[in-house]
Structure formats: structure tokens, C-alpha cells
N, C-alpha and C positions, 0 to 999 in steps of 0.2 A: 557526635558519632554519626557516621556514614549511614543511611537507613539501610534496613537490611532487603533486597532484591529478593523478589515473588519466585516461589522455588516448585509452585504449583498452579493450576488455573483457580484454585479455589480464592474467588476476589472479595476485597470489601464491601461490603453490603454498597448494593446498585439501586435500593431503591428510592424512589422520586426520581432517578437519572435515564435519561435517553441519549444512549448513542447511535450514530449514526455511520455503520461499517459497509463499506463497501469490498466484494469479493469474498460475501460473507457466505457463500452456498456450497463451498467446499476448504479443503487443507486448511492452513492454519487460519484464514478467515472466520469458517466454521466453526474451528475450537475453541477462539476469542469469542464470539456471536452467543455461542452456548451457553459458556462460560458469565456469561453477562448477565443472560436472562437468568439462569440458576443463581446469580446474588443478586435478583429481584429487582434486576433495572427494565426497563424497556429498549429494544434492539429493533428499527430501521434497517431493515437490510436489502436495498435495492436491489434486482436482479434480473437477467434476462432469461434464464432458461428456469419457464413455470415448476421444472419438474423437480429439479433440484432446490429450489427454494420452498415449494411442498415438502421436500425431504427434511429442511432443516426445521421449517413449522412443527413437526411432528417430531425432531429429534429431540426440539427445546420441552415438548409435552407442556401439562396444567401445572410448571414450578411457578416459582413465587415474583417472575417477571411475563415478559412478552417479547416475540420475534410478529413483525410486518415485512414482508416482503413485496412492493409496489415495483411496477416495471422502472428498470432502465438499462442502456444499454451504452454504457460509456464508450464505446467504439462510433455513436452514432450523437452527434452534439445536441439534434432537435431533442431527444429522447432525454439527456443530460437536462436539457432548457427545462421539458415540461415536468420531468419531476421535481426541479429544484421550485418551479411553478406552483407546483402541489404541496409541495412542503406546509405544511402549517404548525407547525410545532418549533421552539426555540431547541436544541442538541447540547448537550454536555459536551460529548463527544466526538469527534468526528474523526474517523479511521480511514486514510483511503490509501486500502491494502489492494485494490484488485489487480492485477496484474496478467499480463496475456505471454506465452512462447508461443515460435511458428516453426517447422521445421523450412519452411518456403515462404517468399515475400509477398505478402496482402495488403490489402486497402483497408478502411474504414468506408465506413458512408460518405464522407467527408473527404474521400480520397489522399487521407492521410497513411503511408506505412502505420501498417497495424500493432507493431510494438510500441512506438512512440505514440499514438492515437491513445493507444490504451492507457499505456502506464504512466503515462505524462499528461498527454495533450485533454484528454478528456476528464480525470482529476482535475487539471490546474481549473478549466470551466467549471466543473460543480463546484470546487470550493471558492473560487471568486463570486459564483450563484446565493451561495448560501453563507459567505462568511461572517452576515449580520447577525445571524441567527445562534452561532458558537458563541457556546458563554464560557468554556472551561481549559481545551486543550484541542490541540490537530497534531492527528499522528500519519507521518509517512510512512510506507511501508519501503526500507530501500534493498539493496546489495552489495555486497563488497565486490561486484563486478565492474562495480563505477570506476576500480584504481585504475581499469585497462579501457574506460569509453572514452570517446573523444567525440562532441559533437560540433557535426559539423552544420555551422549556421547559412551555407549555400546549397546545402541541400540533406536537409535530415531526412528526407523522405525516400533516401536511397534510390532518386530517380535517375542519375546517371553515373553513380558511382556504385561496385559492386556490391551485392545485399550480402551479407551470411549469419545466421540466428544471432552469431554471439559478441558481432561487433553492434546487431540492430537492439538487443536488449542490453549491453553495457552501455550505448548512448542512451537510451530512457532513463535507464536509473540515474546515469551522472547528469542527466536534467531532475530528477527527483530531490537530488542532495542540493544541488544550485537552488530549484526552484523553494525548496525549504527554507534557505536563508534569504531568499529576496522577499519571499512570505511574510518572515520574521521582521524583515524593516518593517514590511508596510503596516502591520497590527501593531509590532511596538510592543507594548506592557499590556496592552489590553488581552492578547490572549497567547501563551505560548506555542511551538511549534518545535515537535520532537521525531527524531527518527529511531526505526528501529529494521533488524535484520534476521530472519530466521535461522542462518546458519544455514546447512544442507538437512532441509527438513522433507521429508518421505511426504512429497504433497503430488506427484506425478508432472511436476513444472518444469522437471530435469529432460521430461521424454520432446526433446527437439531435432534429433538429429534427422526424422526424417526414414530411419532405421530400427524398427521391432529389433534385432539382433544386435545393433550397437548400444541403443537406448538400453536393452536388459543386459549387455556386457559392463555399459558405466554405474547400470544401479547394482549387481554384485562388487564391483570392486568399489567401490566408494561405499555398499550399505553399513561397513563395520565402524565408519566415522560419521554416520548419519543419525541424526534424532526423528523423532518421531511428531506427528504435526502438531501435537499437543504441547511436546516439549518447542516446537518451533513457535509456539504461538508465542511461548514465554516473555521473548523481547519484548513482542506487539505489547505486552497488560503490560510490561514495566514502565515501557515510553509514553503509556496512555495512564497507570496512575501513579505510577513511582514518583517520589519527590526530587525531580531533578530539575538543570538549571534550560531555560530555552535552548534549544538545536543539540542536546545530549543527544546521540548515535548509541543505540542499545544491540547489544550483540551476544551472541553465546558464546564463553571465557574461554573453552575447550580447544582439544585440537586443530589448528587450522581452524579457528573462531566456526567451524563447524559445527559444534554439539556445546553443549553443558550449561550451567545456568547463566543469566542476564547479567549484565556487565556493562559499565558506560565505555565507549571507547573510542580511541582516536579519531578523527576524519581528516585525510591526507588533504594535502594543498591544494588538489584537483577538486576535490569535493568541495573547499569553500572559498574557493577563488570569488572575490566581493565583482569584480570585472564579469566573470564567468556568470554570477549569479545573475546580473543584469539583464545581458542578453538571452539567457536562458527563459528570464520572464515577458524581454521582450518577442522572443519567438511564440512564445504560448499567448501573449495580447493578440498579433501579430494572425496567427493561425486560427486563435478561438474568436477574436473579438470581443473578450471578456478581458476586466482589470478588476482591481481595488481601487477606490476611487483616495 
């Protein structure tokens, strides 16, 4: 029998387990991060903005786990280096959910475009930093925007070809899905690697355009097929403990895979092109200087 798919945050007891979530200071990060410490695990939640990570300390309160929030700032590699530095602790878990939109085209520190910096380029460094340290599972956080990205490996950085949000965040993610399965070679059976996708979760990730009046025109017409971040986090806990097989893609069943509960699901040709997946990791060697050995 198929196991039955988590229909709530409330998880199996987390305690002796530490994960390690990154973009856990707000939307469905937060709800996962919670969620973890309330079944008595211990939660690592790297973070750059002090204020919102004191928000999440205090949201998790005296329950029967813990939240640490130590600096980092994956848009910035040194900051990635020194905390994977500081790490001392081995991770059950490792979640790298955080994710950046822009409505206009920025840098990193590193003078990387700041979508790919984020959602890719600065993940694939911490988990190559720390991947000695995973003893249980690695969950990506992706998009089903990946069926329409196309990355381009002469210039992902959108330096001389034209930026616009939604082609600079479909290329990250469809490096997310790639780099997930080149991952998965390189660890093999020693530790799985699983995606997952919120659906159109009310997390304020949607506001890109750049436009207060557009951005609140797309969140009324889309809010009646929208879940809520709690329900978006859904996927994330299934692909982190669900009994599934490596590189399952967890999604919500509903509407336009929009809303409803967790569900294994397809991943198009584009998503696990074995070629694709390659160079995907070698652009991220490549730009970080970091591998699997």
C-alpha cells in the first residue's frame, strides 16, 4: 500500500533530529521551521535579516524542540563559506527552500544575477560545504516554472541578453531540478535527494512585477485557486519525510497543481535531461568553486 501523504503540519516526533532549513524566516519556510520544532526536533535556520529570524525564535516559543538562527546570506558566497565553517553539528535534514524574486535585475556580492545567485548558485555551495555532514535526506525547494526556463550556459547572468523576472526565476529553478539529479549521482545510496513545490502558496513571492496595482490585480484573480503557506509548506514535509523513492517531485494534486494536498508527480524531460543535469553542475563548480569530491 502507497503510504498515506501528510494532510497537516503536524509531524512525526523530530526529536534527537536536526534540520537544517534554509529560508526559514518567513512563507512556507517558516511553516516547515515551526512545524519541526513543535515535533521536538532541533531547527538551524540560517538567516540574513536579524529581525525576522528573532520573529521566528519567538514564534517556535519554550515547545519541545528548538530554532537557531546564525547569520547567512546566500546571495553573498563568503557568508555561505563561514557558516558552513561554523557548522558543527552533523543534520538529518537539509532543506534548501530559500528563494529570492526581483521585479528589476540585481547583483549578489559575487556579481552573480540575483535570482540565479540565490536560488541556485548559493544552495548548490552550501550543500557541497556541508554535504558530509547529511546523514538522512536533501530537499529542494522547486517550481513548475522550470517547464518554460531555458538556461542559458553563455550567459546566465543575463549580462547581455534581456533580463525580465520571469524568464530570470524559470532559469533558477530549471537549474534547481538539473542540479537535484546531478546531486543524486554524485551521493548515490548514501543519501537521498528529493524535490518539492508549493503550488501558488500566499507567501508574497508572487509580488514581482515591479507594480503595487498589478501585483494586487494578480493576487485577487488568482487568490480563489491559492493555498495558504501552511498548506504550501505541505509538499516541503512530504519530500523531507514521506517514504518516497530518490528525486520524487512533491506537488499539490489540485487545480493547476496549485492548491490541495501532496502528491508525487511527474517531472517533464526538461527537468531531468541527464546532459542538462551536467552542465548545470558544471556551471555551479564553475561560478562557486565548490564540488562533491
Amino acid at each position: 500500500m502507497d503510504p498515506v501523504p501528510l494532510t497537516t503540519l503536524d509531524l512525526p516526533d523530530q526529536s534527537g533530529r536536526t534540520w537544517l532549513i534554509t529560508g526559514a524566516t518567513s512563507g512556507i519556510g517558516r511553516e516547515l521551521a515551526l512545524a519541526v520544532a513543535a515535533a521536538g526536533g532541533r531547527v538551524v535556520a540560517p538567516a540574513r535579516n536579524r529581525e525576522k529570524a528573532a520573529s521566528l525564535v519567538a514564534a517556535a516559543g519554550k515547545g519541545a524542540g528548538s530554532v537557531e538562527t546564525p547569520h547567512m546570506d546566500l546571495a553573498d558566497l563568503a557568508s555561505v563559506h563561514r557558516f558552513a565553517e561554523s557548522l558543527t553539528t552533523d543534520i538529518d535534514v537539509l532543506v534548501n527552500n530559500a528563494g529570492a524574486v526581483s521585479p528589476r535585475r540585481r547583483e549578489t556580492a559575487d556579481g552573480f544575477e540575483l535570482l540565479l545567485g540565490t536560488n541556485f548558485l548559493g544552495p548548490f555551495a552550501l550543500t557541497n560545504l556541508v554535504a558530509d555532514r547529511v546523514r538522512e535526506r536533501i530537499v529542494i525547494t522547486g517550481s513548475d516554472s522550470y517547464k518554460v526556463g531555458r538556461v542559458d550556459l553563455d550567459d546566465p547572468h543575463f549580462r547581455s541578453r534581456r533580463w525580465n523576472p520571469m524568464s530570470a526565476y524559470a532559469q533558477s529553478k530549471l537549474c534547481d531540478m538539473l542540479w537535484a539529479r546531478a546531486l543524486q549521482e554524485r551521493l548515490g545510496s548514501r543519501v537521498p535527494v528529493t524535490l518539492a513545490h508549493p503550488g501558488w502558496a500566499a507567501t508574497g513571492i508572487q509580488n514581482v512585477t515591479g507594480s503595487k496595482l498589478l501585483d494586487r490585480a494578480i493576487v485577487a484573480v488568482t487568490s480563489p485557486f491559492s493555498q495558504s503557506a501552511e498548506d504550501g509548506a505541505l509538499p516541503l514535509a512530504e519530500a523531507a519525510v514521506g517514504d518516497h523513492p530518490p528525486l520524487s517531485y512533491i506537488g499539490p494534486d489540485g487545480f493547476m497543481k496549485w492548491r490541495g494536498k501532496p502528491e508525487v508527480q511527474e517531472v517533464s524531460r526538461r527537468g531531468r535531461s541527464a546532459v542538462g543535469a551536467e552542465e548545470v553542475w558544471a556551471l555551479g563548480v564553475r561560478e562557486t568553486g565548490t564540488d562533491l569530491a
